[in-house]
N, C-alpha and C positions, 0 to 999 in steps of 0.2 A: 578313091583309095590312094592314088596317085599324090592327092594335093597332101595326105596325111605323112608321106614318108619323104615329101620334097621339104627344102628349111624353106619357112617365109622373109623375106630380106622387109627387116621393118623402114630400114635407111637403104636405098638406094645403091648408095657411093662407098659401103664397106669394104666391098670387095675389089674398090680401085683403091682403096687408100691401102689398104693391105697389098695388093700388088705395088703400088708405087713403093712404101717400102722396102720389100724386097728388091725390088728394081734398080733401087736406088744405091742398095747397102753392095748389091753386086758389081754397081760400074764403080761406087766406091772401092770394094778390094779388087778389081781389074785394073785401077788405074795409080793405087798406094799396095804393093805387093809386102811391104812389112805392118800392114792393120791383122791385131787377131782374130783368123775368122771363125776360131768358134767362139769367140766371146761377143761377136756381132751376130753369129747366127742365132745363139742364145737370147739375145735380148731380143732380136726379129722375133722369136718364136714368143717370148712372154708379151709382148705388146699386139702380137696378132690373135693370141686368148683375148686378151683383152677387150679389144677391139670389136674380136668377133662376139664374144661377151654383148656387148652392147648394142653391136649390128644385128646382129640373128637371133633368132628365134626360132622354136617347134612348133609353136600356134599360130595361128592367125587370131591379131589383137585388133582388126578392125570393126 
């Protein structure tokens, strides 16, 4: 019951490429304090749909 409500990672590495992202966009505005941060947060947020799009899954396709 457990495996049907957890998501199945079909790639591995989704969930680091998404964190380095954000990771990155953060030391980015910590270290240029005139960058837009919701215009950076914004597109974090459309590219980690994406991403996850592609990474995740509710099935298991093996």
């Amino acid at each position: 019951m457990l495996k049907e409500i957890m998501l199945f990672i079909k790639y591995p590495y989704t969930a680091g490429v998404i964190a380095i992202i954000w990771l990155g966009s953060a030391i980015l505005m910590a270290i240029n304090k005139g960058l837009p941060s919701i215009r950076i947060v914004a597109i974090n947020m459309v590219v980690s749909v994406i991403i996850a799009g592609f990474g995740f899954t509710g099935k298991n396709q093996a």
